[in-house]
C-alpha positions in Angstrom: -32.2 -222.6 -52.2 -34.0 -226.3 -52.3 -35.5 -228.1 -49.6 -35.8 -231.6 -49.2 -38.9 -233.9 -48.9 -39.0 -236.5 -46.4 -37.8 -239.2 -49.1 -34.5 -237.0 -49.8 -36.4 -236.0 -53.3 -35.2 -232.5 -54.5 -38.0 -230.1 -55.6 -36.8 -227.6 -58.2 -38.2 -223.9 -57.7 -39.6 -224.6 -60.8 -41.9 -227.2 -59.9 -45.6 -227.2 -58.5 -45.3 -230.4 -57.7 -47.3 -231.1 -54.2 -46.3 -233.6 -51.7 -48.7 -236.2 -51.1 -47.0 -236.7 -47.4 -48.4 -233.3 -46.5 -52.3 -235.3 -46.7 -50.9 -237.0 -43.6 -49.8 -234.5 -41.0 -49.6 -237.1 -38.4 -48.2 -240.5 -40.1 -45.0 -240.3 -37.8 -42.3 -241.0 -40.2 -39.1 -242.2 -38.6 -37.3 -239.2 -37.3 -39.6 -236.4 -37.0 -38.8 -236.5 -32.9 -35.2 -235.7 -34.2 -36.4 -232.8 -36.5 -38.4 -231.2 -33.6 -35.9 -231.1 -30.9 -32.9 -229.9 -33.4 -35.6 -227.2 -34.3 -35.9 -226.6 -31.0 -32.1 -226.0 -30.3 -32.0 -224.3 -33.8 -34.6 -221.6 -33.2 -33.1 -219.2 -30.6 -29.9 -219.0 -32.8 -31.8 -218.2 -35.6 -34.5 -215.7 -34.6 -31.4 -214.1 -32.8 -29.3 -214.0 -35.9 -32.1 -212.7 -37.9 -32.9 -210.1 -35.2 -29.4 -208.7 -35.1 -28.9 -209.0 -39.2 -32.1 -207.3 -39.5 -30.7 -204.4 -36.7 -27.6 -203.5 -39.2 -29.9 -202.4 -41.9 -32.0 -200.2 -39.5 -34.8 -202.3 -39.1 -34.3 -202.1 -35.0 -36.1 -198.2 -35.3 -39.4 -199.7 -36.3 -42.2 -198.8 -33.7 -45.4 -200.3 -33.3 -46.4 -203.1 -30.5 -44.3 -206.3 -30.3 -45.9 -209.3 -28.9 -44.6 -209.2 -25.5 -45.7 -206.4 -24.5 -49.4 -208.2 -24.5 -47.4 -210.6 -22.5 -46.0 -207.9 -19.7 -49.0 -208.0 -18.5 -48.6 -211.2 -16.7 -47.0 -208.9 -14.0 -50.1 -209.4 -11.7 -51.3 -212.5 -12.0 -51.4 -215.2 -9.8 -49.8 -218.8 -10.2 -53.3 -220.0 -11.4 -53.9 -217.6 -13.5 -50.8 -218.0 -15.2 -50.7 -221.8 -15.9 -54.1 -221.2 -17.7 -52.0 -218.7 -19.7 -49.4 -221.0 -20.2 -52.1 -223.5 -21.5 -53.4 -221.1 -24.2 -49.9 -219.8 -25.2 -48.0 -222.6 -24.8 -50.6 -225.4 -26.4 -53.1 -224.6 -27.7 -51.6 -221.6 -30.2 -49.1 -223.9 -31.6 -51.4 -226.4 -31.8 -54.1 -224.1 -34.0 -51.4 -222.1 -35.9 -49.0 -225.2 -37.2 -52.6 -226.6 -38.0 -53.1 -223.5 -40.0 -50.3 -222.2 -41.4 -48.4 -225.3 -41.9 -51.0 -228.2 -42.4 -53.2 -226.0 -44.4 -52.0 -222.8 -46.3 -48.2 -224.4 -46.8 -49.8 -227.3 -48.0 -52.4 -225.6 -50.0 -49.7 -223.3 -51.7 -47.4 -226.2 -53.2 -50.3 -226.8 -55.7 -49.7 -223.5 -57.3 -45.9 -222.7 -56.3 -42.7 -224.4 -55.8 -42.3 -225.7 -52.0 -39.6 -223.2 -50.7 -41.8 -220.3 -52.1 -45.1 -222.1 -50.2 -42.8 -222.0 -47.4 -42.0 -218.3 -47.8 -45.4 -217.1 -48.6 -46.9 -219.1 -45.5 -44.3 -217.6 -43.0 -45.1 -213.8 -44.5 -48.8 -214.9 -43.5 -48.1 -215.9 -40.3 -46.4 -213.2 -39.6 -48.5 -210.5 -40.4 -51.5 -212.6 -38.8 -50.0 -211.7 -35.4 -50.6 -207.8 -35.9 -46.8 -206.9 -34.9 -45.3 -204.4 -37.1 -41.8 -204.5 -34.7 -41.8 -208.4 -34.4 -42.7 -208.9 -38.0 -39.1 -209.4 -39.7 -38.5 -212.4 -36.5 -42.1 -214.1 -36.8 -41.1 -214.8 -40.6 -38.3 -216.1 -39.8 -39.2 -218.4 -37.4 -41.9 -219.1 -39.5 -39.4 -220.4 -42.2 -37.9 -222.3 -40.0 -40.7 -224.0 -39.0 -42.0 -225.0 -42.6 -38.5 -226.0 -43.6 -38.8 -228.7 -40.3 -42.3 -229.5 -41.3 -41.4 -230.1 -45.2 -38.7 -232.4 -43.9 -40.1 -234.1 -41.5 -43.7 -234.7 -42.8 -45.4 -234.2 -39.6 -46.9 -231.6 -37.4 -45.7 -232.4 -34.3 -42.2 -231.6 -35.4 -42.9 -227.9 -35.5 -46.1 -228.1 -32.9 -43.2 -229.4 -30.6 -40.8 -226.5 -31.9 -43.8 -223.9 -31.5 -44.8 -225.3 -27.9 -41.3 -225.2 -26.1 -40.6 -221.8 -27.6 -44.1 -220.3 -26.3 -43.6 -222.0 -22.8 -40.0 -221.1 -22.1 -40.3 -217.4 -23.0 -43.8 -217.3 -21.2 -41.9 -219.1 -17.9 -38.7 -217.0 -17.7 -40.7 -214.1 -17.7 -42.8 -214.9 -14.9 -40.0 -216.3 -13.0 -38.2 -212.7 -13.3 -41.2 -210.7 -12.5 -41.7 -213.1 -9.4 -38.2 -212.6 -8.4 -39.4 -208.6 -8.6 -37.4 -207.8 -12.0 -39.8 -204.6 -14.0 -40.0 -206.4 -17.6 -40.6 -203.3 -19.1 -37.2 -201.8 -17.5 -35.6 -205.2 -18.7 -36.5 -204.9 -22.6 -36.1 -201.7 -22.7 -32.1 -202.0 -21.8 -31.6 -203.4 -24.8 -29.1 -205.7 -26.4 -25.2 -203.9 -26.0 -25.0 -200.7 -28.1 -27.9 -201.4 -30.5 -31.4 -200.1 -29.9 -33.1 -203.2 -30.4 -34.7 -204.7 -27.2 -34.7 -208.1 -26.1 -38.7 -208.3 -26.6 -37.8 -208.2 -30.2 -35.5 -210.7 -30.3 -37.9 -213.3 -29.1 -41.6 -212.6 -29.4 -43.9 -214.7 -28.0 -45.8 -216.7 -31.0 -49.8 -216.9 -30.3 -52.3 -216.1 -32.1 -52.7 -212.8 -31.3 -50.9 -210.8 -28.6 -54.1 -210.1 -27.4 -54.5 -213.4 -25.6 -52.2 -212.1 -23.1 -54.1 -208.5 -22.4 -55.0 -210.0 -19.0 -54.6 -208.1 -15.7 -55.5 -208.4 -12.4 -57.7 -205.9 -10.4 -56.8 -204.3 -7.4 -59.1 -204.4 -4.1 -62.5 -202.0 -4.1 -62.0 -201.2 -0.3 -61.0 -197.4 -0.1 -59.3 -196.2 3.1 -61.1 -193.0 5.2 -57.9 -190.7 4.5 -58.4 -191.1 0.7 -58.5 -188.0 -0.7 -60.7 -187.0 -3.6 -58.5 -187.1 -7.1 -57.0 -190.3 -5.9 -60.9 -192.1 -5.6 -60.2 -193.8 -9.4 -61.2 -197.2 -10.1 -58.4 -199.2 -10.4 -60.3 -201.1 -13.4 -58.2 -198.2 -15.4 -55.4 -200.9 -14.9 -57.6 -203.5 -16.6 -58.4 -201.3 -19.2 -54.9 -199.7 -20.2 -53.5 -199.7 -23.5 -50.3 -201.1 -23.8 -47.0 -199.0 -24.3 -45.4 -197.4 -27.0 -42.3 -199.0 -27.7 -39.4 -196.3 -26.3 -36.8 -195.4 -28.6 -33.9 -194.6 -26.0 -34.2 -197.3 -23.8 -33.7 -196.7 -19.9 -31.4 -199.4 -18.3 -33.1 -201.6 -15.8 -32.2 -199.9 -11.8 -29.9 -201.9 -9.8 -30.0 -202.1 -5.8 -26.5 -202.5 -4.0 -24.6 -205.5 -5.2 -26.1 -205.6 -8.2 -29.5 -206.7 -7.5 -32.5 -205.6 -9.6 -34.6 -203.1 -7.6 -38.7 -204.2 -6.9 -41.0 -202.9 -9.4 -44.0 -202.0 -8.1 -46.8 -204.8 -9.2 -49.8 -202.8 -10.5 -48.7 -200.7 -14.0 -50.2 -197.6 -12.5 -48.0 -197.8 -9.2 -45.1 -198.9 -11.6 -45.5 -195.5 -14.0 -46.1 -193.3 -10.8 -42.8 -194.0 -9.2 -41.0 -193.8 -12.4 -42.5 -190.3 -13.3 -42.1 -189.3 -9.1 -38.4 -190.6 -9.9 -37.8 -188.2 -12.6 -39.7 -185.2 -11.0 -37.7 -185.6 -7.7 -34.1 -185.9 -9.8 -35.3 -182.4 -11.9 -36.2 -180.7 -8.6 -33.1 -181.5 -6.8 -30.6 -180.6 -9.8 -32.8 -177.1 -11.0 -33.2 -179.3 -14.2 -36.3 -177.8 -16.2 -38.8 -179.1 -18.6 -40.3 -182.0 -16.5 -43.9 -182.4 -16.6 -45.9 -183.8 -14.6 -48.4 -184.2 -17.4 -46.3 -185.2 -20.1 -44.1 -188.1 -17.4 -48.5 -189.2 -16.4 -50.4 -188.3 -19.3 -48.5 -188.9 -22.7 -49.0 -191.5 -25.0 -46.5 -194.0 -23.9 -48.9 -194.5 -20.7 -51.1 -196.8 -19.7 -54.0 -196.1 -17.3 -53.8 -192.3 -17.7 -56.1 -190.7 -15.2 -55.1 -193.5 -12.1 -51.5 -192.8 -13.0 -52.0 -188.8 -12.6 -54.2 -188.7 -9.9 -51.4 -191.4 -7.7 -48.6 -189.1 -8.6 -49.8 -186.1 -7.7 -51.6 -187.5 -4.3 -48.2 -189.3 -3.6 -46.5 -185.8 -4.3 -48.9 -183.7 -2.4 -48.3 -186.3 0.9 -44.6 -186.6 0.1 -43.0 -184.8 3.0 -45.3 -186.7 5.6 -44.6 -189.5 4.0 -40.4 -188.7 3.8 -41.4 -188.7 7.4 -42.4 -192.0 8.3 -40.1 -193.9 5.9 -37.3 -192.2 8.0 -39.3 -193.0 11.3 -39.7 -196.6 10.4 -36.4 -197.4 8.7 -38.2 -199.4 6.5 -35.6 -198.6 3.5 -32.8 -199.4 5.8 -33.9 -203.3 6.2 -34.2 -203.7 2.5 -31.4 -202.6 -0.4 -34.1 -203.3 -3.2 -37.2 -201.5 -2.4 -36.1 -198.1 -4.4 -37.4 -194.9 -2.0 -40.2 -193.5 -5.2 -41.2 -196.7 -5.5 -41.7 -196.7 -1.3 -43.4 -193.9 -1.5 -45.8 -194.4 -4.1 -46.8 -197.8 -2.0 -46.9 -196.0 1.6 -49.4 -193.4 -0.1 -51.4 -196.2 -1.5 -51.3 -198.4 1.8 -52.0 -195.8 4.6 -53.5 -192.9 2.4 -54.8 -194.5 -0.4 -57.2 -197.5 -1.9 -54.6 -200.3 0.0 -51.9 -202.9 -1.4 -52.4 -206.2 -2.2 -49.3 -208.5 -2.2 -48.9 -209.3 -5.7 -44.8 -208.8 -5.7 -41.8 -208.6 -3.4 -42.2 -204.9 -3.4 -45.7 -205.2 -1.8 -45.3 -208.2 0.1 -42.2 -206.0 1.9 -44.6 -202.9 2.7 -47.1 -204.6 3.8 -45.0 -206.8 6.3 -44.3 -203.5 7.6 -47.6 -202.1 7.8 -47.3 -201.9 12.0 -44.1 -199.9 11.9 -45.9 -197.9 9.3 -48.9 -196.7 10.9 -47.4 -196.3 14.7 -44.7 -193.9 12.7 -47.7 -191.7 11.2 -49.0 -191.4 14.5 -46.2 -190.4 16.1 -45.7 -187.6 13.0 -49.2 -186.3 13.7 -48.1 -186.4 17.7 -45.3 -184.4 17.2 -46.8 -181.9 14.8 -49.7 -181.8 17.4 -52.8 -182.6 14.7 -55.5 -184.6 14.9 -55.5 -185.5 11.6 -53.3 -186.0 8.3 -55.4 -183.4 6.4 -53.8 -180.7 8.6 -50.6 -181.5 7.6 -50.9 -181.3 3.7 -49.9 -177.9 1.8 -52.6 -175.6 0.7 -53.7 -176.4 -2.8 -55.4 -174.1 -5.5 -58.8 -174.8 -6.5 -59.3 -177.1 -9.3 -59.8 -175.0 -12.5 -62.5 -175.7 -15.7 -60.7 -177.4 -18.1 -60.5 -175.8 -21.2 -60.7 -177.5 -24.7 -59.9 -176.1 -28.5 -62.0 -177.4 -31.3 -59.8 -178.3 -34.0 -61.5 -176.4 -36.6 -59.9 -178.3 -39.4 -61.5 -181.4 -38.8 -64.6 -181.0 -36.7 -67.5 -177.7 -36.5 -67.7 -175.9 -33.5 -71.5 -176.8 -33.4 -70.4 -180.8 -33.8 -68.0 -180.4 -31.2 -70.5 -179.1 -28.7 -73.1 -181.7 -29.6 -70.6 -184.7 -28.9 -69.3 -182.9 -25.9 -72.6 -182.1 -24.5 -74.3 -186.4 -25.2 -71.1 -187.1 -22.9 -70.5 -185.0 -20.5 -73.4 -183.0 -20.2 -72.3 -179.5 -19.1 -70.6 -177.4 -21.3 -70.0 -173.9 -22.3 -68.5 -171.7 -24.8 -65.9 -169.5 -23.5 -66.9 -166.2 -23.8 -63.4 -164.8 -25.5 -61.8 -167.6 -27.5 -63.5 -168.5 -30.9 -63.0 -172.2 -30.9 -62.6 -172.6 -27.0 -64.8 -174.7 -24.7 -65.3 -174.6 -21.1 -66.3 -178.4 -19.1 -66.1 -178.8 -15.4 -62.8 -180.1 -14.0 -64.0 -183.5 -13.5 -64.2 -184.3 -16.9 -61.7 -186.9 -18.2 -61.0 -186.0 -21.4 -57.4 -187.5 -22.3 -58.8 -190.7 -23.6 -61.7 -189.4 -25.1 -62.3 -190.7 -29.1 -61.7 -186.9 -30.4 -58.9 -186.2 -28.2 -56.7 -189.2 -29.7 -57.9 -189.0 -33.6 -56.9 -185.0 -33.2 -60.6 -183.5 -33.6 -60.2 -182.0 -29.5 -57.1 -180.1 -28.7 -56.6 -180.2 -25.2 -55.0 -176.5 -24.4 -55.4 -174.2 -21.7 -57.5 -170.8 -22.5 -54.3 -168.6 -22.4 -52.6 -171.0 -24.7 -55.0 -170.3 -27.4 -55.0 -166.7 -26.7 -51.8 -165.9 -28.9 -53.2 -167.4 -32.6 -56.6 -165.8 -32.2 -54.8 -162.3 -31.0 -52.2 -162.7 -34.5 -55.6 -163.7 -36.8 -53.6 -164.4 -39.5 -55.7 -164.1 -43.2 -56.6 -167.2 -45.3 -53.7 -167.6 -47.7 -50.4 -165.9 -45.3 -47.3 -167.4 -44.0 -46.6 -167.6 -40.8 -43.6 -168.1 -38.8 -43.8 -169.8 -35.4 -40.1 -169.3 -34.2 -40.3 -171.7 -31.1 -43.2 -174.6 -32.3 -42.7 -177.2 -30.2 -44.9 -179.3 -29.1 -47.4 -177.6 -31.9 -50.7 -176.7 -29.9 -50.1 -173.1 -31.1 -48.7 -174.3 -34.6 -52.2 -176.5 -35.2 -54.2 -173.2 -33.6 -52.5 -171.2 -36.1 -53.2 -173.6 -39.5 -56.9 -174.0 -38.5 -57.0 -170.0 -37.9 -55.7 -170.1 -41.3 -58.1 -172.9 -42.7 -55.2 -174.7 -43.7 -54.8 -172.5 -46.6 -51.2 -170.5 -46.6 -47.9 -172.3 -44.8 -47.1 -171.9 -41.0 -43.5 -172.6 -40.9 -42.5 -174.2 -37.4 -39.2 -174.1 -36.2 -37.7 -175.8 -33.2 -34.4 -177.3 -32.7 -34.9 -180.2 -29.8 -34.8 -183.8 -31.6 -37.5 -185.1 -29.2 -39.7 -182.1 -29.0 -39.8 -181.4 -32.9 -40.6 -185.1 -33.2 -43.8 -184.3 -30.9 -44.1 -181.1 -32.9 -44.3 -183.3 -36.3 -46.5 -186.0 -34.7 -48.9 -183.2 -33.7 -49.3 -181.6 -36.8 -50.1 -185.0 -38.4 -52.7 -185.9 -36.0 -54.5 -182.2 -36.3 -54.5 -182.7 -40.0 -52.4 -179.6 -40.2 -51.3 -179.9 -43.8 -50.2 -176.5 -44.4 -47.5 -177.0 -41.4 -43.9 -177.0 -42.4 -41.3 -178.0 -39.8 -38.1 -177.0 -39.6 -35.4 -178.8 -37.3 -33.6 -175.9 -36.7 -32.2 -172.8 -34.1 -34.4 -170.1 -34.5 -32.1 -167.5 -33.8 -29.8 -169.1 -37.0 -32.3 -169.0 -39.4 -31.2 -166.8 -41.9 -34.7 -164.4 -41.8 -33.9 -161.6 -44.5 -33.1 -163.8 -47.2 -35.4 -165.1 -50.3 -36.5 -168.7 -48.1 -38.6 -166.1 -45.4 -39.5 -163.4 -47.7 -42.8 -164.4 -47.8 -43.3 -164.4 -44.0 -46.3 -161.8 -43.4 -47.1 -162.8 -39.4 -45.2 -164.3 -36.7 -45.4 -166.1 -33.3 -42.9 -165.8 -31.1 -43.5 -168.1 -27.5 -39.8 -168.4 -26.7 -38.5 -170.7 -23.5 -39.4 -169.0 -20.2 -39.2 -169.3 -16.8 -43.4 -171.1 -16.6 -43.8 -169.1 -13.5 -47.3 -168.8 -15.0 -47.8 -172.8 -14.7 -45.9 -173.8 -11.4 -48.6 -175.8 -10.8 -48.7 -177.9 -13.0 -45.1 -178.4 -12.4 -45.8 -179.3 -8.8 -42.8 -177.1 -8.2 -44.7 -175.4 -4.8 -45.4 -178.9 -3.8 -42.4 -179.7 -3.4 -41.0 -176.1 -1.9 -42.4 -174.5 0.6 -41.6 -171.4 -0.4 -41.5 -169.1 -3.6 -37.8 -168.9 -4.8 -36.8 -166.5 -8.1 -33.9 -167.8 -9.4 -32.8 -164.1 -10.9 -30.0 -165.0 -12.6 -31.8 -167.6 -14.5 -34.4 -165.0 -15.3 -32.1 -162.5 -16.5 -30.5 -165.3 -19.1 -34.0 -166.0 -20.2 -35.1 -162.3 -20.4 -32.2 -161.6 -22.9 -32.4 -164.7 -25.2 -36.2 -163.5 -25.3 -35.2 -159.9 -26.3 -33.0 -161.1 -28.5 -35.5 -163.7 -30.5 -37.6 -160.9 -30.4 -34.9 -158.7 -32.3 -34.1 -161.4 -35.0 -37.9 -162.0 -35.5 -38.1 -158.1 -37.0 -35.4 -159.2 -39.9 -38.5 -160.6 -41.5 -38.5 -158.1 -44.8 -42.4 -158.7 -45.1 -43.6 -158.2 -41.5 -47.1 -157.2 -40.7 -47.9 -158.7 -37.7 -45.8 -160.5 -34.7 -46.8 -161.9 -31.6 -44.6 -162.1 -28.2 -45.7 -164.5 -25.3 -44.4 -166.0 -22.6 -46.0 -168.5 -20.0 -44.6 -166.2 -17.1 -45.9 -164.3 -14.6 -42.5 -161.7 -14.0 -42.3 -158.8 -16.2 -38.6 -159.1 -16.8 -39.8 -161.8 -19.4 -42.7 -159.6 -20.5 -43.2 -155.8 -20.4 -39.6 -155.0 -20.0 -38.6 -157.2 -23.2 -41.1 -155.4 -24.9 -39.6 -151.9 -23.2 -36.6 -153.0 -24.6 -37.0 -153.7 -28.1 -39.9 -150.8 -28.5 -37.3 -148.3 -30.4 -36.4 -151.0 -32.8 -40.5 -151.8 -33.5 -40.9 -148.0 -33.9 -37.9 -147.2 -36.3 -39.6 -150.3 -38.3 -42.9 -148.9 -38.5 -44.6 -151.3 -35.8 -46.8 -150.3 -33.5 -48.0 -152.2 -30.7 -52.2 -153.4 -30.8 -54.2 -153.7 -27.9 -55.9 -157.6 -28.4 -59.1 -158.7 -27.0 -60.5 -155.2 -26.2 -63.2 -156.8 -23.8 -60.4 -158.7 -21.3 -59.9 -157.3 -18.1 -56.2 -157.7 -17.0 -54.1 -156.2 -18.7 -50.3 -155.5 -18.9 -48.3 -154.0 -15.2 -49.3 -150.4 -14.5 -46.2 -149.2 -14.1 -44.9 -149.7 -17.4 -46.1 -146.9 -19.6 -47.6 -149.5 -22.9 -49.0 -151.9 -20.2 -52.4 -150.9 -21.5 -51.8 -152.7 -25.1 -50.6 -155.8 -23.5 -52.6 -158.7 -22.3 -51.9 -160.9 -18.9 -54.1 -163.8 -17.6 -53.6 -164.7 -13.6 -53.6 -168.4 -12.6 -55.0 -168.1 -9.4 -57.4 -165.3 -10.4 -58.5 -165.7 -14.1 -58.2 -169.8 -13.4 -56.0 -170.6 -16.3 -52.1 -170.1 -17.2 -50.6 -167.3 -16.2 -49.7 -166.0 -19.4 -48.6 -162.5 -21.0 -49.2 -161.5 -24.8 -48.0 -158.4 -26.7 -49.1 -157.8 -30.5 -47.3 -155.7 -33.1 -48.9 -154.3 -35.9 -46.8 -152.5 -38.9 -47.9 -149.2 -39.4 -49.4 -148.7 -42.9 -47.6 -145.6 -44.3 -49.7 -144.6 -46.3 -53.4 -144.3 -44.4 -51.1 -143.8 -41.4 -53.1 -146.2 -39.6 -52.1 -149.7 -38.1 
């Protein structure tokens, strides 16, 4: 491929042959107007092109953060605010980065190269200058196409022009959508027909950095008398959120009746709480299980973490008086687009809450209906004859110490302590656990620097009770049957030293992911995951002879953490679901059976997050005569703990159980095996 100069001179790829038109940037040859505006017209088609060519050779599954994303957080601002934004990203960064890119480093380059490979080189540069793995393959491409109008027009206004217009009408359309209540972040990630690729990586917005557009708005200091305690957060958490992972399976933007877009809530932390309140409502009313509150509030993907937590939970925890007054008030009735979690997330925040400013229709809406609002919570209070809201609200369990696991394979024990203790002050050891620390419940700890480079573990003390209780020797191979999401597969590999192989095995796509990513992060080196159905794995041949210790944590019922599946905050009352625990009880007995194929076997651990015995002492009942006839015996753990297994099961004795509301963790059960050795006839 040749381009052209300005006086229709071909430049061969062999020549270094500069063009002494590129000393004058700004001489206005005749047609350079021309060259801008067909640049203009030129450059949607062919970023687009370029993003869908790039999509057919997979390049669409590349994660990282895209430069709109920097720019979603226009979602709050105000009119003025924005127009200064527009001046930055629609002037001034074409202004410095044609000057740059084009008028210097192109033009620098043709002295040693031929022009289309100056062209070339300066667009890879550009691109990578704007720190967008995702957006990369589109920034050089526009970047091409704006030094192949600059090399042919001779001046920088052509692709200054080009740069400007492109800036300003991507910055506009998306603050006209999000002022006409459209969620940007539900837009992109609908994507583009049946291809993963989103329309924020079609057309990234080109400034010098993405960070120019990290500006938010704060919400108002003035915190109403009902505000409860976990919801008093500052909302400069908004200001200070990290944007969002890019989602691989993108959620399709909600439509109201006749096809309108729903209202997003304004403020990102309002925004994530009705999605997550969304999802946890939908899992509730279908019996679907494995929602979290803490993973739909806490994981990575999520900005503001603590506000976003503490507004879901508070919205849950007033949700039936709440139910109440949006029925009372009819609020939802006079307007289609105002979804009902996103309603109730902005009634908790208006009446019970730190307020609502108007920043979007959504707002603007609740707030015009403030009067209707308040006169319906009085009369809900009237007719349950209280005095007060407080009176109203379910009984809630203390707020437990939160328990952290020093990740041995990267940090000391001793270090861990010291950097713990210069932050938060009080700190203890826990008096059972190895590796386990005790802070008060107020600590925030899921943004702290250790937590995110993998050095902190955040795990709850019966959670680390089953690697310490297997103690698997420097050097063995260990077989955790159900891994995901890894806690227990990184306790087990720095139990180990991260000398041996812990095999991990799950067989969910998006929770082996998490088990992969975890392992990375703990440094976990001696972890090998497997994709896989545990109960398939072939376990007496040659691939698991080596196995000497396994840990077996099948799916349960999580009795033992209801809570933090705000399960009995949304039912009044304690339902068992038996025939659900009976399937669960025999796919545990039978995991348990297929884990005793292992050839090799010393020792095996069973656990279950549960607090019913059909999923603990009676699976271990159960498969007792198959242990025995193996030469396994079971081993009372941690001699010193107080509760142990149900008294009226005759081996309850050796087992282990932890009580939520009384021990102040998980409830949690634990059994280990032990093979008998035949010889010393000792375990």
């Amino acid at each position: 491929m040749h381009f052209v100069t300005g006086y229709n001179c071909p430049i061969a790829p062999s020549s270094h042959t500069s063009f002494a038109g590129y000393r004058e940037p700004f001489a206005k040859p005749r047609g350079w107007l021309a060259w801008g505006l067909l640049g203009v017209l030129l450059s949607p088609l062919v970023v687009g092109a370029a993003a869908f060519a790039f999509s057919l050779f997979g390049f669409d599954e590349v994660n990282g953060k895209g430069t709109v994303d920097g720019v979603a957080q226009i979602l709050s601002l105000d009119f003025p605010s924005f127009a200064s934004l527009f001046g930055v990203t629609a002037v001034l960064a074409p202004i410095l980065e044609e000057t740059v890119f084009r008028g210097f480093l192109l033009t620098s380059l043709t002295k040693f190269m031929p022009t289309w490979a100056a062209v070339i080189a300066s667009s890879v540069a550009f691109g990578l200058a704007h720190l967008s793995t995702r957006d990369l393959p589109q920034l050089v491409v526009l970047g091409t196409l704006l030094g192949f109008i600059y090399v042919r027009s001779r001046n920088l206004l052509s692709p200054m022009l080009i740069h400007g217009v492109w800036n300003g009408t991507v910055l506009t359309i998306l603050f006209l959508l999000v002022q006409s209540g459209v969620d940007l972040k539900e837009l992109f990630s609908a994507g583009c027909g049946t291809s993963t690729r989103s329309a924020a990586d079609l057309f990234p917005v080109v400034t010098p950095t993405d960070r120019l557009c990290n500006m938010r708005s704060r919400r108002p200091k003035p915190i109403s008398d009902r505000q409860s305690g976990q919801a008093k957060r500052r909302r400069s958490d908004d200001a200070e959120a990290r944007p969002t992972k890019r989602q691989k399976k993108p959620r399709p933007a909600l439509r109201g009746v006749k096809g309108k877009p729903l209202w997003a809530c304004s403020s990102v932390v309002d925004r994530q709480a009705a999605f997550a309140l969304e999802k946890i409502l939908e899992a509730h009313r279908t019996k679907r299980r494995g929602v979290s509150l803490k993973s739909l509030t806490l994981g990575s993907n999520i900005e503001a973490k603590k506000a976003t937590f503490a507004v879901t939970t508070e919205s849950i925890k007033y949700l039936q008086i709440i139910d109440a007054i949006l029925d009372r008030s009819q609020i939802l009735k006079e307007c289609s687009q105002l979804a009902r979690p996103s309603a109730v997330i902005l009634v908790y925040e208006l009446l019970f809450g730190e307020g609502v400013r108007a920043q979007g229709p959504a707002e603007r809406h609740v707030l015009s209906c403030k009067d209707s609002l308040e006169a319906a919570l009085s009369k809900e209070l009237e007719a349950h004859g209280a005095e007060d809201v407080s009176e109203l609200l379910p009984a809630t369990e203390e707020s437990r110490p939160r328990s952290v696991r020093v990740n041995t394979i990267k940090v000391t024990k001793e270090a861990a302590i010291s950097r713990l203790q210069a932050d938060f002050g009080s700190l203890e050891p826990d008096g059972l656990l190895d590796d386990v620390l005790i802070l008060p419940s107020s600590c925030a700890l899921h943004d702290h620097p250790w937590v995110k480079n993998g050095s902190l573990i955040l795990q709850s003390k019966a959670s680390c009770m089953p690697a310490q209780a297997l103690s698997p020797e420097p050097g063995w191979t260990v077989l955790d049957c159900c891994a995901a999401p890894g806690n227990k597969t990184t306790h087990l590999a720095a139990r180990l030293g991260n000398i041996g192989k812990v095999i991990a095995v799950d067989r969910d796509p998006v929770r082996f992911k998490r088990l992969k990513d975890n392992a990375k992060l703990a440094g976990a080196t001696c972890i090998q995951c497997i994709q896989d159905d545990f109960l398939k794995l072939p376990l007496d041949t040659a691939q698991f002879s080596s196995v000497d210790a396994v840990l077996l944590d099948p799916s349960c019922s999580g009795s033992g953490t209801a809570h933090n599946q705000v399960d009995r905050l949304l039912s009044p009352t304690d339902e068992v679901d038996c025939g659900r625990l009976e399937s669960l009880a025999a796919f545990q007995e039978k995991a348990l059976r297929h884990a005793f194929k292992l050839p090799k076997l010393k020792r095996l651990v069973y656990s279950t997050c549960s607090s019913h015995s059909i999923e603990g002492e009676e699976v271990i009942e159960k498969v007792m005569p198959l242990a025995n006839q193996l030469g396994f015996h079971l081993e009372g753990p941690f001699p010193s703990w107080h509760r142990r297994g149900h008294k009226q099961f005759p081996d309850g004795k050796l087992m282990v159980r932890a009580d939520a509301k009384l021990d102040r963790t998980d409830g949690f059960f634990l059994a280990l095996f032990s093979k008998t050795d035949l010889e010393n006839g000792i375990g």
